[in-house]
C-alpha positions in Angstrom: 1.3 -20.1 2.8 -0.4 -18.2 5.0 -1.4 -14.5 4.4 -3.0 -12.3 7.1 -4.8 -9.2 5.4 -5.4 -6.8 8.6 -8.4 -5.8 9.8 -7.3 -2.6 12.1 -11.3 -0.8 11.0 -10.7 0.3 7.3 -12.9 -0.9 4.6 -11.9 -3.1 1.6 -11.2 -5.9 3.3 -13.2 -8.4 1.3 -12.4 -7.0 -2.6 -8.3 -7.4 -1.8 -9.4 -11.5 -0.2 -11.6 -12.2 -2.8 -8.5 -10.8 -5.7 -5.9 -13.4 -3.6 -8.6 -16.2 -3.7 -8.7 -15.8 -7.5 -5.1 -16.3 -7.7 -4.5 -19.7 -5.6 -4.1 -17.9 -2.2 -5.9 -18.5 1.2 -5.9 -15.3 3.3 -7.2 -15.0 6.1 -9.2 -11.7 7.3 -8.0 -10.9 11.3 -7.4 -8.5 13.9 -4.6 -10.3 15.2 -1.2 -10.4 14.2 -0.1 -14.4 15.2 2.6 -16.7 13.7 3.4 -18.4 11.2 3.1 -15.6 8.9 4.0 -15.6 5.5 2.9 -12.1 4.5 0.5 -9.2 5.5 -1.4 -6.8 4.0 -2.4 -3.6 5.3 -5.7 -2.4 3.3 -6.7 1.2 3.1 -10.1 2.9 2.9 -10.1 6.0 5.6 -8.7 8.3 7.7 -5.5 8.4 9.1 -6.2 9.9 12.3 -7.9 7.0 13.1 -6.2 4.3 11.6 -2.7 5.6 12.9 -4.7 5.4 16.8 -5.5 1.9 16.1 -2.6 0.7 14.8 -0.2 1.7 17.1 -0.9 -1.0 19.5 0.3 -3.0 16.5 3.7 -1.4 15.8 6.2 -3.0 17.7 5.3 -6.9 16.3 4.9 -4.5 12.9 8.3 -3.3 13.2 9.6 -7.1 14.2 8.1 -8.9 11.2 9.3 -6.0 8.8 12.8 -6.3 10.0 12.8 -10.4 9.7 11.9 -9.7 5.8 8.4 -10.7 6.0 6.6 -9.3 3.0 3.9 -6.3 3.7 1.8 -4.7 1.2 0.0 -1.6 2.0 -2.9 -0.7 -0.3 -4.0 3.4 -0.1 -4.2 4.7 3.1 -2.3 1.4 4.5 0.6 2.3 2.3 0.3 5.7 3.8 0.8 4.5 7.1 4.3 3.2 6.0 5.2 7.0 6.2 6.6 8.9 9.1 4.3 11.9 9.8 0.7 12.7 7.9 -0.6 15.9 7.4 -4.4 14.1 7.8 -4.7 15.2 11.3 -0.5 16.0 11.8 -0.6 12.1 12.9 2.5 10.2 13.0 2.6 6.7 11.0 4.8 3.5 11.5 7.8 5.1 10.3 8.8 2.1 8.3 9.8 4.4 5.1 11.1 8.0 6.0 8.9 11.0 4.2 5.4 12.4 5.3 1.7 12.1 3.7 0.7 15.7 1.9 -2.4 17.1 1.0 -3.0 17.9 -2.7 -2.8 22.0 -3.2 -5.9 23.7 -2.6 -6.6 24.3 -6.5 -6.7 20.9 -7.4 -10.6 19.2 -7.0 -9.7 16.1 -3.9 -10.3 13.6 -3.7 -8.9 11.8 -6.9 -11.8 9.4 -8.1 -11.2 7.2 -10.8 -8.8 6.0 -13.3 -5.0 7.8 -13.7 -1.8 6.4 -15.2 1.1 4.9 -13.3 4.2 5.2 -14.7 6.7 2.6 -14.0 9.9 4.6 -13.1 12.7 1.7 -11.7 12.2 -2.0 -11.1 11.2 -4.3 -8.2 10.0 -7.2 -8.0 6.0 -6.0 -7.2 6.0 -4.4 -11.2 7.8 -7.6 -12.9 6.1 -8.2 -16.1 4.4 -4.8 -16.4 4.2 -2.9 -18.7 6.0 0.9 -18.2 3.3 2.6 -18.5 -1.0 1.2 -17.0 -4.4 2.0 -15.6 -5.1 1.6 -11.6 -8.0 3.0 -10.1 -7.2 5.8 -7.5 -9.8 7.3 -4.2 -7.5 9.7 -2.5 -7.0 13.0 -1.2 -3.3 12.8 0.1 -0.3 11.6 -1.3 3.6 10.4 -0.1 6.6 12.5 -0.4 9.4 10.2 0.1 12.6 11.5 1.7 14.6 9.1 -1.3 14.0 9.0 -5.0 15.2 5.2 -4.6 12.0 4.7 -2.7 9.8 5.4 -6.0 9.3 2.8 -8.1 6.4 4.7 -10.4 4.7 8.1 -10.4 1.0 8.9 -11.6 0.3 12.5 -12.7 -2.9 14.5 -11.2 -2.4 17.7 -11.7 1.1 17.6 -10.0 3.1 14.2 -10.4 3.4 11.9 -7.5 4.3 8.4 -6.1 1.8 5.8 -6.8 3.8 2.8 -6.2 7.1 3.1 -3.5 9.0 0.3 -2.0 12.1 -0.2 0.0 12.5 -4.0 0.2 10.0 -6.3 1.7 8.0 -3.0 2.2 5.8 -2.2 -0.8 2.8 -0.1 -1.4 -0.1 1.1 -3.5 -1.4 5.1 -3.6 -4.3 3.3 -5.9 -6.7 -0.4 -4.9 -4.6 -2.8 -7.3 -8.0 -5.3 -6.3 -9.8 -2.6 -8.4 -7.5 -2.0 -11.1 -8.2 -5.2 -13.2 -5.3 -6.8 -15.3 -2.1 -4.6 -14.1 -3.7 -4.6 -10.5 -4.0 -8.6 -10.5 -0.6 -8.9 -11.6 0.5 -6.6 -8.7 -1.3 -9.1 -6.4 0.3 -11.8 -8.1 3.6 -10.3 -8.2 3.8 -9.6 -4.5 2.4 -13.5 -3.8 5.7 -14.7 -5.5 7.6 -12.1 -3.2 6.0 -14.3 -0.6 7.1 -17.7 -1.9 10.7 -16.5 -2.6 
């Protein structure tokens, strides 16, 4: 099996390897997008501006591997790229899931450090053997607003309740670093692995 976690300048690269190495994988850390593929992973630590600018060199062979069913994970701010339009710079993402990136309001302290609650609202196969409700570790300022409910598979609560965990097939991903969220994060991992070996 071969996993490609994408290097396209955002940090966290090595924590999400090292969480796939623990589990039987052998991922591979590149810049380069090159077949046989058997799933990606897009990590996030940074800005959009930026990552959208790099990234977009990337999104036709993107847009071919999610439309052949090829399981892609997006952790963070890579999950944030799945999204249509940002308000982190008013930068447009890969438009694989339709609904924009929003800022928290104003009166709420950004960014969210720490520990929250996600709250498992439908199934798919990334939350199998989860429990409804678990701890994940969060670093974020911005948060998706999907177009469709169907596209929310759990919420977290800060202040105002959002997505944490949305998915519309092969696509799935993370507002929090499952590498960092110790049991229920590893069983994410492990969950989207055996979306790769279905």
């Amino acid at each position: 099996m071969r996993i490609v976690i994408l290097d396209y300048g955002v940090g966290n690269l090595y924590s999400i390897k090292h969480n796939f190495v623990r589990l039987g994988a052998n991922p591979e850390i590149s810049s380069e997008i090159k077949a046989p593929l058997d799933a990606l992973v897009l990590p996030g630590v940074g800005n959009f501006v930026v990552a959208s600018k790099i990234i977009k060199s990337k999104k036709q062979v993107l847009e071919e591997l999610k439309e052949s069913g090829l399981p892609i994970l997006g952790i963070c701010l890579g999950m944030q790229l799945f999204f249509e339009f940002s308000e982190e710079g008013n930068a447009q993402g890969l438009c694989f899931l339709e609904g924009k990136i929003v800022r928290f309001p104003k009166n709420v302290k950004t960014p969210q450090i720490g520990w929250n609650t996600v709250k498992v609202k439908s199934y798919h196969e990334i939350v199998d053997g989860l429990r409804d409700e678990f701890w994940a570790y969060f670093v974020h300022s911005y948060y998706p607003q999907p177009k469709s409910a169907s596209t929310t598979i759990a919420e977290t609560e800060y202040f105002i309740r959002f997505p944490s965990i949305v998915a519309k097939g092969n696509i799935v991903g993370t507002q929090f670093h499952p590498e960092k969220s110790s049991v229920d994060g590893f069983n994410i991992l492990r969950n989207f692995l055996r979306m790769c070996r279905a």
